[in-house]
C-alpha positions in Angstrom: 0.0 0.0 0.0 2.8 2.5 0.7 4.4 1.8 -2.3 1.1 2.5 -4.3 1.0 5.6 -2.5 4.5 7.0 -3.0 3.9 6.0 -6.6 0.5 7.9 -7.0 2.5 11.1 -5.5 4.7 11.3 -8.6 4.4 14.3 -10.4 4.2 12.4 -13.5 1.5 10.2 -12.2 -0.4 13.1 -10.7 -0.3 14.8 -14.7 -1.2 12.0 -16.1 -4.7 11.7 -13.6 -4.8 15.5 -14.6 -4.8 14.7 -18.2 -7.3 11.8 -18.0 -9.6 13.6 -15.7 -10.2 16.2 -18.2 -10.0 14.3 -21.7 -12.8 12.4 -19.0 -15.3 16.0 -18.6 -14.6 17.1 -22.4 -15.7 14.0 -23.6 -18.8 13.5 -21.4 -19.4 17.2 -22.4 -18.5 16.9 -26.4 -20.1 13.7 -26.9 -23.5 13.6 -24.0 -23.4 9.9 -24.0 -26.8 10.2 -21.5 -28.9 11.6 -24.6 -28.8 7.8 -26.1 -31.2 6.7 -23.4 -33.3 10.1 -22.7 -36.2 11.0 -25.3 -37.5 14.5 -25.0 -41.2 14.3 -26.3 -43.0 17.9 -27.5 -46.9 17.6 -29.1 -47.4 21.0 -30.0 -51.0 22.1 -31.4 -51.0 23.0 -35.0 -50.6 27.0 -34.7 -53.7 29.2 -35.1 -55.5 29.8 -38.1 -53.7 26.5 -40.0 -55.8 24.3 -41.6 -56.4 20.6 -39.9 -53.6 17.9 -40.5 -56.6 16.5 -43.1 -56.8 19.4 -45.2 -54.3 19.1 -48.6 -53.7 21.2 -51.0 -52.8 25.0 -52.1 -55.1 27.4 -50.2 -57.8 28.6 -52.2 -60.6 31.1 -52.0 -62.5 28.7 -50.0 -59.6 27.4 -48.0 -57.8 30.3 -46.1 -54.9 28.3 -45.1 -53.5 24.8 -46.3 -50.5 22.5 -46.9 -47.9 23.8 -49.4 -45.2 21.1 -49.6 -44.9 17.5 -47.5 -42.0 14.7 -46.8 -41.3 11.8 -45.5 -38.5 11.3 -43.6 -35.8 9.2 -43.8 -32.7 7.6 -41.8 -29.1 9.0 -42.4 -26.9 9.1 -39.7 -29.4 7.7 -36.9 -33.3 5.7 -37.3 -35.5 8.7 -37.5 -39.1 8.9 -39.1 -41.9 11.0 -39.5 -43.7 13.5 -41.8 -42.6 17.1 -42.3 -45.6 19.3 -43.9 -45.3 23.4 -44.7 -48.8 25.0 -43.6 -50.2 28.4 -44.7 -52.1 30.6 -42.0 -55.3 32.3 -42.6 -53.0 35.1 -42.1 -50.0 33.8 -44.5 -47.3 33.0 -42.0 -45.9 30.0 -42.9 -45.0 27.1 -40.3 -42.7 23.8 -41.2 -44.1 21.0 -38.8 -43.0 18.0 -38.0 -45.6 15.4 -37.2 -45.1 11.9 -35.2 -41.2 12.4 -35.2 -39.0 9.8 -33.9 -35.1 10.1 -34.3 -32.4 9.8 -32.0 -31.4 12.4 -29.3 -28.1 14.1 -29.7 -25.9 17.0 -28.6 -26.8 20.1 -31.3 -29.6 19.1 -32.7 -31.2 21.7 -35.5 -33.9 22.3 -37.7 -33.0 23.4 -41.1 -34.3 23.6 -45.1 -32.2 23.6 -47.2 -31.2 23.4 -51.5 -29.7 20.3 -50.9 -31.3 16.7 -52.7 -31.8 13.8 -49.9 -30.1 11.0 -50.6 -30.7 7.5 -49.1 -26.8 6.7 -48.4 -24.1 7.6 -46.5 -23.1 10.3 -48.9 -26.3 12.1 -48.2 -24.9 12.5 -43.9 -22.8 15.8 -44.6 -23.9 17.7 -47.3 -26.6 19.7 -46.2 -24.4 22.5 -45.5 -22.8 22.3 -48.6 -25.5 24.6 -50.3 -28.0 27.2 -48.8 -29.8 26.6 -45.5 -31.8 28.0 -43.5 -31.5 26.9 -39.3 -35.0 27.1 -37.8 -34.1 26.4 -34.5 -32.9 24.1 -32.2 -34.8 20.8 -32.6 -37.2 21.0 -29.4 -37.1 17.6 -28.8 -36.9 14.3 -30.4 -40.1 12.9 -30.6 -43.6 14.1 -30.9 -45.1 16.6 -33.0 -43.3 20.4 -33.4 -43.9 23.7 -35.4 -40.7 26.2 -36.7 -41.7 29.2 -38.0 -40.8 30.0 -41.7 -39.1 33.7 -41.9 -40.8 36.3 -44.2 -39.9 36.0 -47.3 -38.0 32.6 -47.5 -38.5 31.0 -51.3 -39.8 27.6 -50.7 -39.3 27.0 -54.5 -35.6 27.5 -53.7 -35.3 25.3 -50.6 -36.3 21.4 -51.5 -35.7 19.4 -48.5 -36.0 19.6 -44.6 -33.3 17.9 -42.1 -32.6 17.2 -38.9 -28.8 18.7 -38.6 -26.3 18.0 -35.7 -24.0 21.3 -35.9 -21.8 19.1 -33.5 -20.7 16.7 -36.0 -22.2 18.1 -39.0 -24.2 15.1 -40.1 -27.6 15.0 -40.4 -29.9 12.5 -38.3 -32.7 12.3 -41.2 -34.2 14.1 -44.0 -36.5 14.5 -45.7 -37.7 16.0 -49.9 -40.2 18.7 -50.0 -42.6 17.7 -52.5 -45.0 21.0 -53.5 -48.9 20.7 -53.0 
């Protein structure tokens, strides 16, 4: 035991702890291994003034607010699923929702549309940020049902697809094409 402790005194030894203690923290911090096992569920309403989830379609002159673009999403870097659908207020705000979402947790975790085309493979994971993007936010949780805000302005007939982007490790979880109703 004494020679254990007279070891442990070293200055070398002590360093070493030191070193490993804090590649240790930055890890747990960098990586937030805990997030694999905790799911953070949000069911948000559709916002005011949107049509139900049942109505399709461009709004007309008998429909004040509608659906102007839906996806499917798919897996990339981790399992993730759902529908992502762009709604029209009565009052022309536009809101990208995501409906019955289910994708891994993770450290970083954003909302953006983008120019970029989905892509089933593993060449599809980075390049989202490749092109133009818009972030809508910090995903709010991953699972349930969520709306982002569109900003005034923003030209859906430039921006085709919709993914779930970890700025951490620049890869995106899942994605998903914006087809146009």
């Amino acid at each position: 035991m004494n020679r254990l402790l007279r070891f442990l005194r070293r200055p070398v030894v002590i360093a070493a702890l030191v070193v490993v203690a804090a590649a240790v923290v930055f890890g747990l911090f960098w990586f937030q291994p805990w997030k694999l096992w905790v799911n953070e569920e949000v069911d948000e309403d559709l916002p005011s003034g949107v049509a139900s989830p049942t109505a399709t379609g461009s709004p007309g002159p008998s429909q004040p607010g509608g659906t102007l673009a839906t996806g499917k999403l798919i897996s990339q870097e981790h399992p993730t699923r759902g529908t992502v659908r762009i709604l029209q207020g009565a009052d022309g705000k536009r809101v990208l929702r995501l409906e019955d979402l289910d994708t891994s947790n993770g450290p970083d975790l954003h909302v953006w549309i983008t120019d970029a085309q989905v892509k089933d493979d593993e060449s599809g994971w980075h390049l989202f940020d490749d092109g133009a993007h818009v972030s809508l936010g910090e995903l709010k949780g991953n699972q349930g049902n969520q709306n982002y805000p569109l900003p005034a302005g923003l030209d859906l007939g430039r921006y085709t697809s919709v993914s779930i982007w970890c700025d951490r490790f620049d890869v995106s979880f899942g994605a998903a094409p914006l087809t146009r109703t």
